[in-house]
ZAMAR-466444 format. One line per field, with one value per residue: residue number from 0; x, y, z of N, C-alpha, C in turn. Coordinates in Angstrom, 1 decimal. Layout:
N
n	c(NUM, ...)
n_px	c(X, ...)
n_py	c(Y, ...)
n_pz	c(Z, ...)
ca_px	c(X, ...)
ca_py	c(Y, ...)
ca_pz	c(Z, ...)
c_px	c(X, ...)
c_py	c(Y, ...)
c_pz	c(Z, ...)
# end
This chain:
186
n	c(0, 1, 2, 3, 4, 5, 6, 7, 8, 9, 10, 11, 12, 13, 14, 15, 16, 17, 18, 19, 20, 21, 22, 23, 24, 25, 26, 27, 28, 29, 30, 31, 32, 33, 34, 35, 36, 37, 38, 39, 40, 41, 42, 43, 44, 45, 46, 47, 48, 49, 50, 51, 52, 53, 54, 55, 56, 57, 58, 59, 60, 61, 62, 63, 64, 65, 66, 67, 68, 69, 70, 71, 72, 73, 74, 75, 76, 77, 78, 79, 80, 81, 82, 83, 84, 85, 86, 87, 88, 89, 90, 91, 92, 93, 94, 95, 96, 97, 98, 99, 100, 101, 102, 103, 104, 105, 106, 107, 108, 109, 110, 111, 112, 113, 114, 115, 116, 117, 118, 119, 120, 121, 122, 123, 124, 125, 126, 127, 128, 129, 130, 131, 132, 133, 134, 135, 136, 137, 138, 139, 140, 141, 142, 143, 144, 145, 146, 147, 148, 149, 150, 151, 152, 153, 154, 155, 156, 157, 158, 159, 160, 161, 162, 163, 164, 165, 166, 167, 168, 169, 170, 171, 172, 173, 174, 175, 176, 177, 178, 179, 180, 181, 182, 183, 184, 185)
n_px	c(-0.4, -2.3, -5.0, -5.3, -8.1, -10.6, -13.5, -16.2, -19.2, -19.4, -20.5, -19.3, -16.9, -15.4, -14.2, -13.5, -11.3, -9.6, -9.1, -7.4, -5.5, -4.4, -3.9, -1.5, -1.5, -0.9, -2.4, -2.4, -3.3, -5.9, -8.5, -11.0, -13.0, -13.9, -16.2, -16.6, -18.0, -17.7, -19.3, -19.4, -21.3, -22.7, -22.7, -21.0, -18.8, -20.0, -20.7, -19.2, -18.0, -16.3, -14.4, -14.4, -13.3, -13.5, -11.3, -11.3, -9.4, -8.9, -6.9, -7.6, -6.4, -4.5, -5.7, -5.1, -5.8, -6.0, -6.1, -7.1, -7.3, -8.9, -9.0, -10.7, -10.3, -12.0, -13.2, -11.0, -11.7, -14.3, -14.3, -13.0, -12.8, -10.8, -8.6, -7.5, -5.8, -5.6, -4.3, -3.4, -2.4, -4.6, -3.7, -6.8, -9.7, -11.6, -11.8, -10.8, -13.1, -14.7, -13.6, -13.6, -16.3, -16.7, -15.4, -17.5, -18.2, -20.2, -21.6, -21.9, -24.8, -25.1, -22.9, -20.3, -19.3, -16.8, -15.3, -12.4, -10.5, -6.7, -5.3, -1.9, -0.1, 2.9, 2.7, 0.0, -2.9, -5.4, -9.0, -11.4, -13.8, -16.6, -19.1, -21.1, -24.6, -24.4, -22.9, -20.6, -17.5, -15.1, -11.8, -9.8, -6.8, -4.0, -1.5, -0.1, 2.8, 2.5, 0.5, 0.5, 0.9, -1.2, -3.2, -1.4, -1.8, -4.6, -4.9, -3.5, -4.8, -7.8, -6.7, -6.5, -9.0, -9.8, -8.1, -9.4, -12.2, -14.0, -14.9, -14.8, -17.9, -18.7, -17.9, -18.5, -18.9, -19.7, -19.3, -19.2, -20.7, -22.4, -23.7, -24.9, -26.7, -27.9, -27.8, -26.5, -23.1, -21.1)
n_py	c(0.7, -1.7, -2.2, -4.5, -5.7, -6.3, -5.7, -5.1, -5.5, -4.0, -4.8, -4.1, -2.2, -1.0, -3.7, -5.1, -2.9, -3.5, -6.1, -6.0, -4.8, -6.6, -8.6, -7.4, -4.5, -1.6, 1.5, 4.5, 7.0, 9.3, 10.8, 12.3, 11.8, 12.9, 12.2, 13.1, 11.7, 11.1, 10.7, 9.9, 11.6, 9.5, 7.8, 5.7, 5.1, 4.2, 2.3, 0.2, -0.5, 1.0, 3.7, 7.3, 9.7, 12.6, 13.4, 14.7, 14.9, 15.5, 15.3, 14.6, 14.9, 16.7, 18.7, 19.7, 19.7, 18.0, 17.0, 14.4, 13.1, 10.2, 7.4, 4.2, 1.0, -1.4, -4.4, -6.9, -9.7, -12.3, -12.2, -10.4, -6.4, -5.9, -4.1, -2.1, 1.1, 5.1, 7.7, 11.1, 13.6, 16.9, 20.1, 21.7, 20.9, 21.7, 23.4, 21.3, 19.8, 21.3, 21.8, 19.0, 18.7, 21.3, 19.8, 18.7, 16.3, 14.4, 15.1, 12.5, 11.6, 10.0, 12.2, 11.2, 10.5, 9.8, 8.5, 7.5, 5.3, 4.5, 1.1, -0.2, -2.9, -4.4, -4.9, -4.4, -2.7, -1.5, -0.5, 1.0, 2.2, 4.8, 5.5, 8.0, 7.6, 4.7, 3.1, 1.1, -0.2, -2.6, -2.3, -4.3, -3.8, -5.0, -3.4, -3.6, -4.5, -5.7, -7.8, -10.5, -10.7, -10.7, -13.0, -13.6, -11.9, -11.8, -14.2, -13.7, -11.4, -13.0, -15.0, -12.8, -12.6, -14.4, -14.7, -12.7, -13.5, -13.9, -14.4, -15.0, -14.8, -13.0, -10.6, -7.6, -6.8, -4.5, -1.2, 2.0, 4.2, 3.1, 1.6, 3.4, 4.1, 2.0, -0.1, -2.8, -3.5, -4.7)
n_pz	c(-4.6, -2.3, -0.9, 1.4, 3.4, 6.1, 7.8, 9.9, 11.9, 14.9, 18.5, 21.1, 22.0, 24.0, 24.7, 22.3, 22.1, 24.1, 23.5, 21.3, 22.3, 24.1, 22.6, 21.5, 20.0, 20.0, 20.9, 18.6, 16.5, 16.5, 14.9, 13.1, 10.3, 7.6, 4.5, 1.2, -1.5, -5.3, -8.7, -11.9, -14.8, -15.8, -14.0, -13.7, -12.4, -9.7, -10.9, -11.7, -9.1, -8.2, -6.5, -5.9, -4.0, -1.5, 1.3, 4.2, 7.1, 10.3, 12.7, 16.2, 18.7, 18.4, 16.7, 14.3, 10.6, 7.6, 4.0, 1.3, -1.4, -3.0, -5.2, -5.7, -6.5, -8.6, -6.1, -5.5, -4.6, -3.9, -0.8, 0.8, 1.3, -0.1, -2.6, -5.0, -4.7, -5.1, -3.5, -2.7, -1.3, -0.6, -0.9, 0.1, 0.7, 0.1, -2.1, -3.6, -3.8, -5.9, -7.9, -8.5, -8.8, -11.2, -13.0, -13.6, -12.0, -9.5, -6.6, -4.1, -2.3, 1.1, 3.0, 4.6, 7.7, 10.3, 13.8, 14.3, 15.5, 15.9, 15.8, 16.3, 14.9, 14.2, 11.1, 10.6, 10.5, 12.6, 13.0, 14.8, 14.2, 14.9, 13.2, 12.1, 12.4, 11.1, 13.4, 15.1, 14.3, 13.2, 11.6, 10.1, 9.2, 6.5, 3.9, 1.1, -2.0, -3.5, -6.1, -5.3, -2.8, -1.5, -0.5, 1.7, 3.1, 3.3, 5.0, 7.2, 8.1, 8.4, 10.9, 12.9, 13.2, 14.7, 16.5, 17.8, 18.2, 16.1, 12.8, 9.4, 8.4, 10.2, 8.7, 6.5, 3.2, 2.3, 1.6, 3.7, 3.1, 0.9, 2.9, 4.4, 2.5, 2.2, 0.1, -1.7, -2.1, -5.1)
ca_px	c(-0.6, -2.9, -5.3, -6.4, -8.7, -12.1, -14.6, -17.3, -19.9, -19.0, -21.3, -18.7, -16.1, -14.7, -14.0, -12.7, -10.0, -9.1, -8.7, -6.5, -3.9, -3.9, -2.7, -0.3, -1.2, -0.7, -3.2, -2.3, -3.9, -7.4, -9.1, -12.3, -12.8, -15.1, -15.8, -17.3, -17.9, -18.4, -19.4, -19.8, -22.4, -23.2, -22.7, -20.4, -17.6, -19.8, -21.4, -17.8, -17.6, -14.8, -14.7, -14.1, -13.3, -12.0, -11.9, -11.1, -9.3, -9.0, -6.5, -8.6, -5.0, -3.7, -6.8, -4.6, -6.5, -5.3, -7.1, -6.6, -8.4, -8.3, -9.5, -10.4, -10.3, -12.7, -12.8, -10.3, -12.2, -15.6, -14.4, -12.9, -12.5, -9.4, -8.5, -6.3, -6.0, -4.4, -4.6, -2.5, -2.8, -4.7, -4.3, -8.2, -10.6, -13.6, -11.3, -10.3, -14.2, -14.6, -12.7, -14.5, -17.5, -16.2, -15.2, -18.7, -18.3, -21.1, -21.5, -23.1, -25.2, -24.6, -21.9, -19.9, -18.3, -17.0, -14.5, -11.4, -9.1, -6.3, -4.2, -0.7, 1.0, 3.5, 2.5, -1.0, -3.7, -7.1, -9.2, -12.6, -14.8, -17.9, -19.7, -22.4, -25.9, -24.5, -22.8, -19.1, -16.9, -13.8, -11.2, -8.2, -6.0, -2.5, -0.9, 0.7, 2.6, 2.1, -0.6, 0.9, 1.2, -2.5, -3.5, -0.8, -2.1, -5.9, -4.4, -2.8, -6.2, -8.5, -6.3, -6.4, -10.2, -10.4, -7.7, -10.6, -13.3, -14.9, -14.9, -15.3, -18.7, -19.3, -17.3, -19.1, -18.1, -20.3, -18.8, -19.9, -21.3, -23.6, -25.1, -25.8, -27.2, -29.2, -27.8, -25.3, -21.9, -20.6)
ca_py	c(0.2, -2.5, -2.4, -5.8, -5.0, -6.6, -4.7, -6.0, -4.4, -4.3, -4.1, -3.9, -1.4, -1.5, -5.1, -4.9, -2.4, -4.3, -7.5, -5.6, -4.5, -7.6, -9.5, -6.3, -3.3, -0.2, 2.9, 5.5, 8.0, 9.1, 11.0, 12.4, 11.7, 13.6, 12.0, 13.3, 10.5, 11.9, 10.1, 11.0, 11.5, 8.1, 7.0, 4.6, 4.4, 3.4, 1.0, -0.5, -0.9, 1.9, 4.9, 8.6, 10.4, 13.5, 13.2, 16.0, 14.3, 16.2, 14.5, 14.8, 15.1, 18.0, 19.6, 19.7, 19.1, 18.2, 16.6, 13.7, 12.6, 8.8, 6.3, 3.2, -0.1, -2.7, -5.2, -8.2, -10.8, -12.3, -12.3, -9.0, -5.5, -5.2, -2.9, -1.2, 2.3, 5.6, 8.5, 12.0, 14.8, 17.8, 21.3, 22.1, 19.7, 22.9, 23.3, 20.0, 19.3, 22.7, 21.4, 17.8, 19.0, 21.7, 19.1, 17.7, 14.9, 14.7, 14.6, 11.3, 11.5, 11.0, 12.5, 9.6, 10.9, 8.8, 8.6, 6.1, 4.9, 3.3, 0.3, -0.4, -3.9, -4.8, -3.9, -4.7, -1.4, -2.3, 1.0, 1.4, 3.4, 5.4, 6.0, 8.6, 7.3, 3.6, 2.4, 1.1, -1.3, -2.8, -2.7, -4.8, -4.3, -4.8, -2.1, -4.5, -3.6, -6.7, -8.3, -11.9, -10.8, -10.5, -14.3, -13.7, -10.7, -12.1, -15.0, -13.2, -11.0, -14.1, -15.6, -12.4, -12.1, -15.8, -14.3, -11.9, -14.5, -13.2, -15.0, -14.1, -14.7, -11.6, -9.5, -7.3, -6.4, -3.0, 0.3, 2.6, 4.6, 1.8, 1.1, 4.8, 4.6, 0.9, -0.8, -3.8, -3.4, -5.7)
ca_pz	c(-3.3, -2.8, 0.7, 1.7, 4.3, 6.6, 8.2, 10.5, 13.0, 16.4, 19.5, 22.6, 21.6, 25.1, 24.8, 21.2, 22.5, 25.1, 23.1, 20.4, 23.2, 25.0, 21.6, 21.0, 19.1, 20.3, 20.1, 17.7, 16.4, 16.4, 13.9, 12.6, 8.8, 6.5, 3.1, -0.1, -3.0, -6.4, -9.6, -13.2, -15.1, -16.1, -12.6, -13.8, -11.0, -8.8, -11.4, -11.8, -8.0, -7.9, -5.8, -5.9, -2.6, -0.8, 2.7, 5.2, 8.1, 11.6, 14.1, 17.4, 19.5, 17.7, 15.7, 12.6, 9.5, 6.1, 2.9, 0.7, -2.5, -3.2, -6.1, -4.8, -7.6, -8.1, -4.9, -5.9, -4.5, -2.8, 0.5, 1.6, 0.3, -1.3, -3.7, -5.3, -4.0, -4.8, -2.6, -2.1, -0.2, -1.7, -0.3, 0.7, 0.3, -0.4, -3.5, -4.7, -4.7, -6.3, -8.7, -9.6, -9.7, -12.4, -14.4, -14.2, -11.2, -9.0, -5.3, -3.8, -0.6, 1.9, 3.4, 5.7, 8.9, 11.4, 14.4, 13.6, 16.8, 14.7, 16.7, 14.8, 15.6, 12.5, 9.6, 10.6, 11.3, 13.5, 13.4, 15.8, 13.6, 15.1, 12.0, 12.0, 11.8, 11.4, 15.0, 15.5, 13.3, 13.0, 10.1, 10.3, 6.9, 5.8, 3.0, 0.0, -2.8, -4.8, -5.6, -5.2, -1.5, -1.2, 0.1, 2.9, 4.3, 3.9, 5.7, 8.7, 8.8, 9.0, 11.9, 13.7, 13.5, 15.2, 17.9, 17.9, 18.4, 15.2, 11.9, 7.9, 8.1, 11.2, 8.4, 5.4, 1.9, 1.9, 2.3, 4.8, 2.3, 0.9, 4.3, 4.9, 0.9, 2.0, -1.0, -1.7, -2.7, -5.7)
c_px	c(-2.0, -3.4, -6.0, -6.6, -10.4, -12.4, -15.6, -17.9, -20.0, -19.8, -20.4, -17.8, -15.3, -13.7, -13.2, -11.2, -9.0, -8.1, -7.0, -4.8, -3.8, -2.9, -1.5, 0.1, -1.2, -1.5, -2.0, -2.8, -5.5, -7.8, -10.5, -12.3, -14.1, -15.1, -16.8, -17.2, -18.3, -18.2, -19.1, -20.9, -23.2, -23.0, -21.8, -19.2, -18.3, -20.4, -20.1, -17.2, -16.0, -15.5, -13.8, -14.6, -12.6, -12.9, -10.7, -10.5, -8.5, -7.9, -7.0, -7.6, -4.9, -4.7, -6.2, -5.6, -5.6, -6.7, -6.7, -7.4, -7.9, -9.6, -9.3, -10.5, -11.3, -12.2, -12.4, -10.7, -13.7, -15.9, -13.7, -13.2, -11.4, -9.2, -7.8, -6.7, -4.8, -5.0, -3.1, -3.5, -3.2, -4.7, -5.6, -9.1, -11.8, -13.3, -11.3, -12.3, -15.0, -14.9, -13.6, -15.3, -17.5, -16.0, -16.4, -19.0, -19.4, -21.1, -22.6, -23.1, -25.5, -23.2, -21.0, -18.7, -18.2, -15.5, -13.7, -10.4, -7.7, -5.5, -3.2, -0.5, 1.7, 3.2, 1.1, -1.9, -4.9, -7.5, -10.6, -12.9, -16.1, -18.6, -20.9, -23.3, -25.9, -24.2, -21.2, -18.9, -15.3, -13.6, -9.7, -7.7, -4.5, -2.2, 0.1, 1.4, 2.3, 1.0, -0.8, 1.0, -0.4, -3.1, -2.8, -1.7, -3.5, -5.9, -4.0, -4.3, -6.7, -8.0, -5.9, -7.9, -10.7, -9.6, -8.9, -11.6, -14.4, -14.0, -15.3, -17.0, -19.3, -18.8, -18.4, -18.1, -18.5, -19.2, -19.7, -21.0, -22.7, -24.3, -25.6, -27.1, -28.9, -28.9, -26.8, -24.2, -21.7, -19.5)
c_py	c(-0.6, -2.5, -3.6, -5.6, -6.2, -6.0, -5.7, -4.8, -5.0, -4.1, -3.3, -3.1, -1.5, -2.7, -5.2, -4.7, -2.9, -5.3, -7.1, -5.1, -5.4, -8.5, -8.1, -5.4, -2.5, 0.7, 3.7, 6.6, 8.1, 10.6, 11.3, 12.6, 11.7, 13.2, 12.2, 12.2, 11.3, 10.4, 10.9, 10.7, 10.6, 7.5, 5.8, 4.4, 4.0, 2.0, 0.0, -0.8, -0.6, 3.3, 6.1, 9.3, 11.6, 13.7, 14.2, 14.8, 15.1, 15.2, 15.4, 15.2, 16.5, 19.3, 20.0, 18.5, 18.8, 17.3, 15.4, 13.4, 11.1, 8.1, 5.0, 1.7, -0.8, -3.8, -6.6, -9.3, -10.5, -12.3, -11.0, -7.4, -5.2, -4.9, -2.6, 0.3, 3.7, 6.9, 9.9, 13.4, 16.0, 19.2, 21.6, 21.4, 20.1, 22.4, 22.5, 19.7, 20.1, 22.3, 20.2, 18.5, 20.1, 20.7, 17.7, 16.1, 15.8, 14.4, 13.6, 11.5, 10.3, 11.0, 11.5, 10.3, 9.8, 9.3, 7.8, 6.5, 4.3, 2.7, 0.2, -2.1, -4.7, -4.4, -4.0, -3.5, -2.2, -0.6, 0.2, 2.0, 3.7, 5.5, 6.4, 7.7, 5.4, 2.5, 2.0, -0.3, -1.6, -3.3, -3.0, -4.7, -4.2, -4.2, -3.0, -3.7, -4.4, -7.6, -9.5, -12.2, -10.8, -11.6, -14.5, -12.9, -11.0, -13.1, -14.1, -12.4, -11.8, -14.3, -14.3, -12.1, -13.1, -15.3, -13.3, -12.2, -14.1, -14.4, -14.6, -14.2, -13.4, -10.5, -8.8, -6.6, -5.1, -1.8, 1.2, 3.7, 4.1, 1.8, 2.2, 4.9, 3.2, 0.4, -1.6, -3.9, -4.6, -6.7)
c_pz	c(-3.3, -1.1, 1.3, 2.9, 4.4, 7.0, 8.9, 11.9, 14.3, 17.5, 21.1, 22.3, 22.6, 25.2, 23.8, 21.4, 23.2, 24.9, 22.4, 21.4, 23.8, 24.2, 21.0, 20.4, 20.6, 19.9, 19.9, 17.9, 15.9, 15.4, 13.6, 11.0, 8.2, 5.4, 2.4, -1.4, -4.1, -7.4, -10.9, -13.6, -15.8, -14.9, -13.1, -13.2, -10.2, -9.0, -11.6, -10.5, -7.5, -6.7, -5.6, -4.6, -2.7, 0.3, 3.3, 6.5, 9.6, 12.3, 15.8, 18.2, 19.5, 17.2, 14.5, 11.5, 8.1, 5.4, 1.9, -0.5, -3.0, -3.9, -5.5, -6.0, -7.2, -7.2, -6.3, -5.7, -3.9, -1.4, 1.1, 1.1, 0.0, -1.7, -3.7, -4.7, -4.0, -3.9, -2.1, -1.6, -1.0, -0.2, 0.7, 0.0, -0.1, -1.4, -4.0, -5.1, -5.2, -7.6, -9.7, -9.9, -11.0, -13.4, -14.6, -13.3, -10.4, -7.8, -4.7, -2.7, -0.1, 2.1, 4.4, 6.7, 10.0, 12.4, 14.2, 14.6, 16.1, 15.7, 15.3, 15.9, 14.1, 11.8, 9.5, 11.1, 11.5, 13.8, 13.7, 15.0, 14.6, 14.3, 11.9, 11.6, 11.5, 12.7, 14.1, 14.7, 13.6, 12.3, 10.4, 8.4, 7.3, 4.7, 2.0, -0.7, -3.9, -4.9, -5.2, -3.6, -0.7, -0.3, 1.5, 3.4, 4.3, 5.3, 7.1, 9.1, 9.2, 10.7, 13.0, 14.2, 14.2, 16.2, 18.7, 18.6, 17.5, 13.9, 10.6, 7.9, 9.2, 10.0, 6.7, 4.2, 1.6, 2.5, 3.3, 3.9, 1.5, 1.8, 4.1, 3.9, 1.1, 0.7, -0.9, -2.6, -3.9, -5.0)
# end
């Protein structure tokens, strides 16, 4: 699976919301999402501009939790974050990072919690982040499975972030993680 995905920091949130149901998503589901990054001990996933996660995710609705652990690929290009990306569901998310660090991965601070609203409209998600300690964002992505289909779905993002009234240059390449860290993503 392949996530071609923007990001960008939002001041109005209200307004945002607004916009995204006026051109036709739908809220969803909302969510509190806990994530642990680990490395190894040459720090070399995150010198390869890869990433190792397990993230705890709460649905705020329900209060059901579950857990997921997900590799994230080097970003495919200079304009969004893309990536390849795998991700399944692990039992307990103590254990699973129990577990790395047993086999010698290391936990990178900090810790990245945030709120995530998600809109759906087609095959297109628009999530509101909160994000501890940084302030609020919006991530429009489409879910590929090929990579040939990648320039479409940058394409359909772009031209929703101008329905928007935002443009690639409001959008960043850093992970949330990064900012918290104060360093610049590859």
């Amino acid at each position: 699976m392949i996530e071609v995905e923007m990001k960008l920091p939002i001041d109005h949130t209200e307004a945002v919301q607004a916009d995204l149901e006026k051109i036709g998503f739908i809220k969803s589901d909302l969510f509190c999402e806990e994530d642990v990054y680990f490395d190894n001990d040459s720090w070399q996933i995150r010198k390869n501009g890869e990433a190792l996660r397990v993230r705890k995710v709460t649905d705020l609705l329900t209060d059901q939790s579950n857990a997921v652990i997900t590799y994230k690929g080097k970003k495919m290009d200079q304009v969004s974050m893309s990536r390849k990306e795998l991700e399944t569901e692990v039992g307990d998310e103590k254990i699973c990072i129990q577990i790395l660090s047993a086999l010698g991965f290391h936990m990178i601070s900090p810790q990245v919690r945030k709120i995530r609203q998600e809109y759906r409209m087609d095959h297109m998600t628009a999530c509101i982040d909160q994000v501890q300690d940084l302030g609020n964002f919006l991530e429009l992505e489409i879910v590929i499975a090929e990579e040939e289909n990648k320039e479409d779905a940058l394409r359909q993002i772009d031209e929703m972030l101008h329905q928007l009234g935002y443009t690639l240059q409001d959008t960043t390449r850093n992970s949330y993680l990064s900012m918290l860290q104060h360093v610049e993503d590859d």
